[in-house]
C-alpha positions in Angstrom: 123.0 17.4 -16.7 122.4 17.7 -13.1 120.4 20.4 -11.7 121.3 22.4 -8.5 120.5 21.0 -5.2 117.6 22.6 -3.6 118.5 24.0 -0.4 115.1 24.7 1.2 114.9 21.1 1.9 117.7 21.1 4.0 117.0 24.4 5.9 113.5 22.7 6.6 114.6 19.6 7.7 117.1 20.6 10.1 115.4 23.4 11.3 112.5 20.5 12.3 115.3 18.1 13.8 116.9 20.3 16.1 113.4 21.5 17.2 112.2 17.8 17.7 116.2 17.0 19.4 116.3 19.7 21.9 112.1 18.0 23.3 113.3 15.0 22.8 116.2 15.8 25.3 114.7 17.7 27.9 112.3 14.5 28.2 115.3 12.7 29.0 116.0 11.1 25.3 119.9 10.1 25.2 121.4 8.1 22.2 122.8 4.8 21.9 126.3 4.2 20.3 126.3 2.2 16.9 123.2 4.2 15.4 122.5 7.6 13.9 121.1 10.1 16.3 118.4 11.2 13.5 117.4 7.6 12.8 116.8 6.9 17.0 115.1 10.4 17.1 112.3 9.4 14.7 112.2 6.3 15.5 111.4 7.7 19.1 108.8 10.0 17.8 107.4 7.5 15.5 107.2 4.8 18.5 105.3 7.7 20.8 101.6 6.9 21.9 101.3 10.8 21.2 99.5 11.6 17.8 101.6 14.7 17.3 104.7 12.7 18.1 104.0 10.7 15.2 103.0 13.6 12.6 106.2 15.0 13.2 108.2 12.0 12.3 105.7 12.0 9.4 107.1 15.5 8.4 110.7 14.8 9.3 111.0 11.9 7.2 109.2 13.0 4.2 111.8 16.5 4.5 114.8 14.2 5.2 113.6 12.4 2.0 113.4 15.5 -0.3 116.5 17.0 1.4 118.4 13.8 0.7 117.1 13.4 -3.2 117.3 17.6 -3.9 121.0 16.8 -2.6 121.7 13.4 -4.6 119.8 12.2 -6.9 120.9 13.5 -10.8 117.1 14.8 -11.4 114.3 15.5 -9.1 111.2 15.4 -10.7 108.0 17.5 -9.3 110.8 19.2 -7.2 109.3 22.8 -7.5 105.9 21.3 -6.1 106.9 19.6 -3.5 109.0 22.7 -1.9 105.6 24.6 -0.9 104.3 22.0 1.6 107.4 21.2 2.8 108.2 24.6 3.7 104.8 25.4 5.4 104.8 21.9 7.3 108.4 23.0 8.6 106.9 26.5 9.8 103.7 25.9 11.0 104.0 22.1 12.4 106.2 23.0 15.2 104.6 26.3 16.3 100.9 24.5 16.9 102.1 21.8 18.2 105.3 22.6 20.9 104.0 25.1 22.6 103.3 23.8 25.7 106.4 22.3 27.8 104.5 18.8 28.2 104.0 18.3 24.3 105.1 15.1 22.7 106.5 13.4 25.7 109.4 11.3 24.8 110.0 8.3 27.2 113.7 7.9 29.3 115.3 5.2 27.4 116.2 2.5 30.6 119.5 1.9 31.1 119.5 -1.5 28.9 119.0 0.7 26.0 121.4 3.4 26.5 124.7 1.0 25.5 
């Protein structure tokens, strides 16, 4: 029997990637062709010298992960559990940590890398 996905997961994660997209690209981060946008996103954050930077990747890819087994995988054990700190890492991560306009500075990719 498979049990119903859990949408919270998505709702969090995307709510947290379109957050971290929308810095990234107004520090001047553009994509590359051949790769997928969320994979060169936290890759970017996780690369950053910035210790926030890399706590939201953190986040991102631990949501992405739930998101993708609440979604896929036939049973989710510990799912109720592991909804909580999701959610509050989705709410309260981005609201301590964006607010100023120079938070988690993304580096411009050089023209090498922007194929």
């Amino acid at each position: 029997m498979r049990l119903r996905n859990e949408p919270r997961f998505s709702r969090a994660y995307y709510f947290v990637y379109h957050l971290a997209l929308k810095r990234a690209e107004q520090n001047g981060f553009q994509t590359r062709a051949g790769e997928a946008t969320h994979s060169q996103l936290w890759r970017t954050y996780s690369g950053s010298p910035d210790v926030d930077c890399n706590k939201l990747a953190q986040i991102a890819q631990r949501l992405n992960e739930n998101r993708r087994r609440a979604d896929y995988d036939d049973l989710f054990p510990r799912i109720g559990d592991l909804i909580a700190g999701s959610l509050t890492d989705a709410r309260t991560f981005p609201l301590s940590s964006f607010n100023s306009p120079r938070a988690c500075q993304i580096r411009k990719a050089s023209a090498s890398e922007r194929v």
